[in-house]
GUDREN-205789 format. One record per residue (C-alpha): chain; x, y, z. Coordinates in steps of 0.001 Angstrom, whole numbers, m for minus. Each point is the difference from the previous one (the first is absolute). Layout:
REM GUDREN-205789
+-------+---------+---------+---------+
! chain !       x !       y !       z !
+-------+---------+---------+---------+
!     A !       X !       Y !       Z !
...
+-------+---------+---------+---------+
//
This chain:
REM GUDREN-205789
+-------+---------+---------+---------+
! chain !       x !       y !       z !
+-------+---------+---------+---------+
!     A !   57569 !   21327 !   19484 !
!     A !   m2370 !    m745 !   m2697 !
!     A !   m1947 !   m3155 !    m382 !
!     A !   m2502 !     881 !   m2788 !
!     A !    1392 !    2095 !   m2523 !
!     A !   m2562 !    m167 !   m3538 !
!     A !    1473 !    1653 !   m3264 !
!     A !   m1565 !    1228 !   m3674 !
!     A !   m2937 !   m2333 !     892 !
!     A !   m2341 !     161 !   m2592 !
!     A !   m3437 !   m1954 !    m650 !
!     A !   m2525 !    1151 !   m3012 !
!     A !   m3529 !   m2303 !     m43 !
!     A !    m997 !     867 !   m3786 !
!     A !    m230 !    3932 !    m459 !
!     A !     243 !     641 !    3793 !
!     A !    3535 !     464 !    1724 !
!     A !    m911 !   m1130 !    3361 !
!     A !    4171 !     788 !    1105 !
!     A !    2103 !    2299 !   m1537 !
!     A !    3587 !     m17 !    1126 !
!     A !    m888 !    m955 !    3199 !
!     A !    3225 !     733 !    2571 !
!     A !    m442 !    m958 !    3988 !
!     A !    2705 !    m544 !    2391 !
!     A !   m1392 !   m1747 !    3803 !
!     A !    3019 !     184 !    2379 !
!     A !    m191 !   m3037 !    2282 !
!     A !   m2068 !     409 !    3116 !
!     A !   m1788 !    3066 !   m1310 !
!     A !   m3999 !    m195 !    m701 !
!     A !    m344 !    1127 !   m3051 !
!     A !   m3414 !    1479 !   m1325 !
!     A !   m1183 !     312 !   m3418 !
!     A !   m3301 !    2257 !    m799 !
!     A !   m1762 !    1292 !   m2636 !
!     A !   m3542 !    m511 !   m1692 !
!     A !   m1573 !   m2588 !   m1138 !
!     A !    1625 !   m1307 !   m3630 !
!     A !    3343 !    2268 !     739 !
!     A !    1597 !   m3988 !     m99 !
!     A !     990 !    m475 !    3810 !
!     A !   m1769 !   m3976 !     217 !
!     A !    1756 !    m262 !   m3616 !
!     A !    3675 !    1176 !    1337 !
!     A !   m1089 !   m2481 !    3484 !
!     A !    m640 !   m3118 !   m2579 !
!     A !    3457 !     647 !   m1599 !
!     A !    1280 !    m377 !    3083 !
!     A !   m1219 !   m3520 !     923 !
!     A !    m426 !   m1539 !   m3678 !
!     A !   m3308 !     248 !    m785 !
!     A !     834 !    2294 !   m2861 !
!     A !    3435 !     317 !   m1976 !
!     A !    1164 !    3582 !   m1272 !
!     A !     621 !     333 !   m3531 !
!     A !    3264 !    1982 !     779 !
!     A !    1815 !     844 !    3172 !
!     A !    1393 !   m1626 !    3555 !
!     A !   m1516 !    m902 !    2872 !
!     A !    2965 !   m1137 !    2843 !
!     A !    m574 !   m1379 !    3194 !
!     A !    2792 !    m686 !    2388 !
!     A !    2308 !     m95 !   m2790 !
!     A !   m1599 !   m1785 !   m2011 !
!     A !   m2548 !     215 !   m3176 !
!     A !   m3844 !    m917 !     886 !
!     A !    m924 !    m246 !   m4002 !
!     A !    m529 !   m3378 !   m1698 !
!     A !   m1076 !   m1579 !    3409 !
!     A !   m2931 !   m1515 !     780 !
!     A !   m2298 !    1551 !    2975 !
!     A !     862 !   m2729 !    2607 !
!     A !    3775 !     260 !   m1307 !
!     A !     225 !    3428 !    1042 !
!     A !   m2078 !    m518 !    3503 !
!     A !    3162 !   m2945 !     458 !
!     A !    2294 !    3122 !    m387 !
!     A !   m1317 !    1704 !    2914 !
!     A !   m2712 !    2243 !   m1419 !
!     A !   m3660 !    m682 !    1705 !
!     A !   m3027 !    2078 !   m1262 !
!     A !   m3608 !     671 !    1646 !
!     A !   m2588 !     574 !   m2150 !
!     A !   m3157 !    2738 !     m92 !
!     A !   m2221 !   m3004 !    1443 !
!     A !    1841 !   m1878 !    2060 !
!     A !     940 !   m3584 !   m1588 !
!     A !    m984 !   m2604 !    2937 !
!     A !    m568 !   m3781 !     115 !
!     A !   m3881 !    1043 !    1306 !
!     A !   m1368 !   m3890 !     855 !
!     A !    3460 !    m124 !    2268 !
!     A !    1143 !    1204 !    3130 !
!     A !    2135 !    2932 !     905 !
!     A !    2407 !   m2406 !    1065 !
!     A !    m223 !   m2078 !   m3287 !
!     A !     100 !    3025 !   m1941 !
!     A !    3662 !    1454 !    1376 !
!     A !    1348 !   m4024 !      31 !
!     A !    m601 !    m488 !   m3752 !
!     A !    1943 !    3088 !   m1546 !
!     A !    3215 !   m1264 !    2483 !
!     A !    m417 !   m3450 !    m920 !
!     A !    m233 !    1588 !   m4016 !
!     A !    3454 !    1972 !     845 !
!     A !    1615 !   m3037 !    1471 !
!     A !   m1273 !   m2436 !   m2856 !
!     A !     785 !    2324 !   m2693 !
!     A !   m3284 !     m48 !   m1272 !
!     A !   m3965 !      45 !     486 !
!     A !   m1156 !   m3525 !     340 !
!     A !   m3563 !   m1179 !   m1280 !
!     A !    m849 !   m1283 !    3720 !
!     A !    2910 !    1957 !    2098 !
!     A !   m1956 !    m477 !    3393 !
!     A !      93 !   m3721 !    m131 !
!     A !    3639 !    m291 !     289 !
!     A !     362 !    4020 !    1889 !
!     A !   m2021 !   m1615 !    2975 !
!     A !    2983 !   m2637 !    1044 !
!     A !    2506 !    3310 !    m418 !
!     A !     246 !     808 !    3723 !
!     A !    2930 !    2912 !    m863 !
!     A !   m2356 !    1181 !   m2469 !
!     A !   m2346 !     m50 !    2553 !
!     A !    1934 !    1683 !    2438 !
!     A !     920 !    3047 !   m2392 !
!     A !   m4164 !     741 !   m1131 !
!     A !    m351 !      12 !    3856 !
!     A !    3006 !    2440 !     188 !
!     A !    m997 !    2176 !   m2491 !
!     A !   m3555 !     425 !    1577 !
!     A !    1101 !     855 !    3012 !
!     A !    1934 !    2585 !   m1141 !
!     A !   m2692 !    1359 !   m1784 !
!     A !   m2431 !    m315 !    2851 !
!     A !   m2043 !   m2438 !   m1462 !
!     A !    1000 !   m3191 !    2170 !
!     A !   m3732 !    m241 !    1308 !
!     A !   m1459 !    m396 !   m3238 !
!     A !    2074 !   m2987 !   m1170 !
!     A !   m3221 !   m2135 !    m365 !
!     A !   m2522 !    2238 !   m1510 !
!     A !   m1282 !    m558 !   m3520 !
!     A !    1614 !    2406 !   m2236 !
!     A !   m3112 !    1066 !   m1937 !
!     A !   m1610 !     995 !    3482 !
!     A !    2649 !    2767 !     716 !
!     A !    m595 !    3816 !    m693 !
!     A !    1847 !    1721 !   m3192 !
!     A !    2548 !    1491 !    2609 !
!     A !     760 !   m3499 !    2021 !
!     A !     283 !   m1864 !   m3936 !
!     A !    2404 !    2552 !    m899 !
!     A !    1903 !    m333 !    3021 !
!     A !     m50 !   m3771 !    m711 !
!     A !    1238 !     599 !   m3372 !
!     A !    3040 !    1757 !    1208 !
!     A !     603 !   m2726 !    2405 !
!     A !      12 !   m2322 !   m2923 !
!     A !    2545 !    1920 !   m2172 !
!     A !    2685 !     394 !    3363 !
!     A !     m97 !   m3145 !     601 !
!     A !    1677 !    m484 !   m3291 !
!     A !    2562 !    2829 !    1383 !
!     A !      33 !    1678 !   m3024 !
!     A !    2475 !    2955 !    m322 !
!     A !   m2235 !    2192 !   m2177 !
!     A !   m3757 !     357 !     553 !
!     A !   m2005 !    1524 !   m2868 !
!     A !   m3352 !    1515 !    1539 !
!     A !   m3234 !     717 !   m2538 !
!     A !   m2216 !    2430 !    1454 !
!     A !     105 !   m1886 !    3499 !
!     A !   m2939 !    1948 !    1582 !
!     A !   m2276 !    m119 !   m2706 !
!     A !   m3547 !    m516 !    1356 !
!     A !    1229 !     367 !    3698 !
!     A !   m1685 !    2135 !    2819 !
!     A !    1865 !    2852 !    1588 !
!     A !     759 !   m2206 !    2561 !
!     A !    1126 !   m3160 !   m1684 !
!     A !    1886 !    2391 !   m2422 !
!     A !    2278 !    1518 !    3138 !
!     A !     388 !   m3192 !    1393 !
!     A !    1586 !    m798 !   m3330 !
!     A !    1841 !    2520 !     288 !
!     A !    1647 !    m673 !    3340 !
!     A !     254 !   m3453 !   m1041 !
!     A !    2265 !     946 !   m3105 !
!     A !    2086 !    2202 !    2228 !
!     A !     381 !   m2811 !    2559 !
!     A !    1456 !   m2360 !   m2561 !
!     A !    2271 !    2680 !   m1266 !
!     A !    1321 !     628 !    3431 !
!     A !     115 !   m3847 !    1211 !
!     A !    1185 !   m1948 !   m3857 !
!     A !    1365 !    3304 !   m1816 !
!     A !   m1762 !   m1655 !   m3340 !
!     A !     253 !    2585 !   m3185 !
!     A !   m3483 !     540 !    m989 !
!     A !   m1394 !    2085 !   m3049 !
!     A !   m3585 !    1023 !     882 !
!     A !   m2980 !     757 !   m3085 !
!     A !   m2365 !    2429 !    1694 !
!     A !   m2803 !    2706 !    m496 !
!     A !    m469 !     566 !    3865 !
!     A !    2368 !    2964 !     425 !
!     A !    m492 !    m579 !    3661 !
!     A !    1905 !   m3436 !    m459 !
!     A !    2481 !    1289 !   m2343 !
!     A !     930 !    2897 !    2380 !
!     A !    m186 !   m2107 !    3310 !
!     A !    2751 !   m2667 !   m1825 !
!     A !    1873 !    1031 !   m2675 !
!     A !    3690 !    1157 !    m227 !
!     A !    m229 !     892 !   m3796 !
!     A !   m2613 !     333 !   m1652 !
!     A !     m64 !    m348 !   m4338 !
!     A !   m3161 !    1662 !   m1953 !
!     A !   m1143 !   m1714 !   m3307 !
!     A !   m1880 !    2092 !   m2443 !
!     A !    m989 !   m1967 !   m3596 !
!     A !    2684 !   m2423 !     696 !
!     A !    3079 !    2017 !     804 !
!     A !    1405 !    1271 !    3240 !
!     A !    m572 !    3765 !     289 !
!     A !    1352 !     284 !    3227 !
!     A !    2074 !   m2309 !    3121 !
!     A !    1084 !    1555 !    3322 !
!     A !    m805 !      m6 !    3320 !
!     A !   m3641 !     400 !    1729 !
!     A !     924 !    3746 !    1330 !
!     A !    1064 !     949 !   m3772 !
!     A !   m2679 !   m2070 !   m1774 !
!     A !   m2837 !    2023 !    1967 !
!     A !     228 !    3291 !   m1354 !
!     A !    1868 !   m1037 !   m3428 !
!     A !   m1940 !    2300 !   m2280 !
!     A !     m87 !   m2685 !   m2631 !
!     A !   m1497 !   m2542 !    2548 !
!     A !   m2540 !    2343 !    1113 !
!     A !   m1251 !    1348 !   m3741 !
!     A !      m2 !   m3374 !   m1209 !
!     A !   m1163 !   m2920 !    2789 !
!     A !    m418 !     858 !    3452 !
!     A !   m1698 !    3585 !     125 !
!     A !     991 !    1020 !    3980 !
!     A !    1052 !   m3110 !    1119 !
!     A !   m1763 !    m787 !    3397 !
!     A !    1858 !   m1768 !    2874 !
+-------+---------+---------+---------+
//
C-alpha cells in the first residue's frame, strides 16, 4: 500500500530546473532511499515534501491526502516528522526537555514561545519522553545537557524527538553526515530497530552507500533533477546507468 506517491513535480529556480517530472512512489513501511550527487535536487524533492518549498506543477500525496499549500508545522500535524543534516536540538536543555517539548507541540497543536513552562506540569507528556528514551536506549541520559552529547547521541536524541510525535512518515536528510564508522552503524541498527519495533515509513537522503545498502527496500537515483532509475538495492547495484553516472562500483 502506498503512502507517498509524488507526480509531474516540477520546481525551476531562474534558468536552473532543480526537478523535472519528478515521479516517486514509498509503499508504507518500506525505507525508501534517494541518492545521487550533489545538486541532482534530492534536499529540493525532501523540502517539497514537508513545505518548505512549493512545486510549480505536480502532486505530492501523503496518506491520501495533498501536502501542497501547507505550512511546515501543518504537515508535521499530519504525521510527517523530518531530521535534519545537523541535528535540530534545544542545546541549553536537557535530553529530557528536549523529547517533552516536540510532544507537548503535537498535543498543543503548535510550538509555543515558552513550551517548557507549561510541558513541565504535563506528567503524560512526561511519561511518553521517558518512554521514548527508553526505547531508544537513552533512559540514562535524561539529564545531560544537550550541547554536551556526541554527533551520534544528538542524532539519536533527535529521532527520539520526532517519535515521540508518532509520526507515520519520517523523512531522513543525510542522517550520518559527519558520523564515525561507529556512530554511523549504530545509526544504522538504530533505524532498523525502529522499523522492526514502530513499522514507521521512512524515506532516507544519503551518500553513504553503506547506509543505503544496510536499510533500504527501494532505492530512487536523481540525476539533474529527474529520476533515472527506482528499484530495489540488488538491481540498483549493478544498474549500468547507476554505475556510469553516480556510484562507480558501489562499495558495501
Amino acid at each position: 500500500m502506498r503512502i507517498l506517491e509524488v507526480q509531474n513535480v516540477n520546481k525551476r529556480f531562474g534558468g536552473l530546473q532543480a526537478l523535472n517530472n519528478v515521479n516517486l512512489n514509498v509503499n508504507k513501511g518500506d525505507v525508501h532511499a534517494i541518492i545521487g550527487p550533489n545538486g541532482a535536487g534530492k534536499s529540493t524533492l525532501l523540502n517539497c515534501f514537508v513545505g518548505r518549498l512549493e512545486p510549480d506543477t505536480g502532486s505530492v500525496m501523503f496518506d491520501g491526502q495533498s501536502l501542497l499549500g501547507k505550512k511546515p508545522h501543518q504537515i508535521n500535524q499530519t504525521g510527517v516528522s523530518r531530521v535534519f543534516q545537523t541535528p535540530e536540538i534545544f542545546t541549553d536543555l536537557t535530553v529530557l526537555e528536549n523529547v517533552m517539548i516536540p510532544a507537548f507541540a503535537k498535543r498543543d497543536g503548535a510550538y509555543k514561545l515558552n513550551p517548557f513552562a507549561r510541558v513541565a506540569q504535563e506528567s503524560e507528556i512526561r511519561d511518553a519522553a521517558e518512554e521514548v528514551l527508553r526505547d531508544l536506549g537513552m533512559a540514562d541520559k535524561r539529564n545531560q545537557i544537550a550541547s554536551e552529547m556526541s554527533r551520534g547521541d544528538k542524532r539519536r536524541l533527535e529521532m527520539a524527538m520526532c517519535l515521540v510525535q508518532e509520526p507515520k512518515l519520517l523523512l531522513l536528510d543525510e542522517p550520518t553526515a559527519g558520523m564515525s564508522r561507529s556512530d554511523t552503524n549504530n545509526t544504522i541498527d538504530l533505524l532498523k530497530h525502529i522499523g522492526e519495533t514502530r513499522g514507521i515509513t521512512k524515506v532516507v537522503i544519503e551518500h553513504d552507500m553503506h547506509v543505503v545498502f544496510s536499510l533500504a527496500d527501494t532505492i530512487s537515483v536523481l540525476a539533474q533533477g529527474t529520476v533515472i532509475v527506482e528499484d530495489k538495492p540488488e538491481n540498483i547495484k549493478g544498474h549500468p546507468k547507476v554505475r556510469e553516472a553516480y556510484l562507480g562500483e558501489a562499495q558495501v
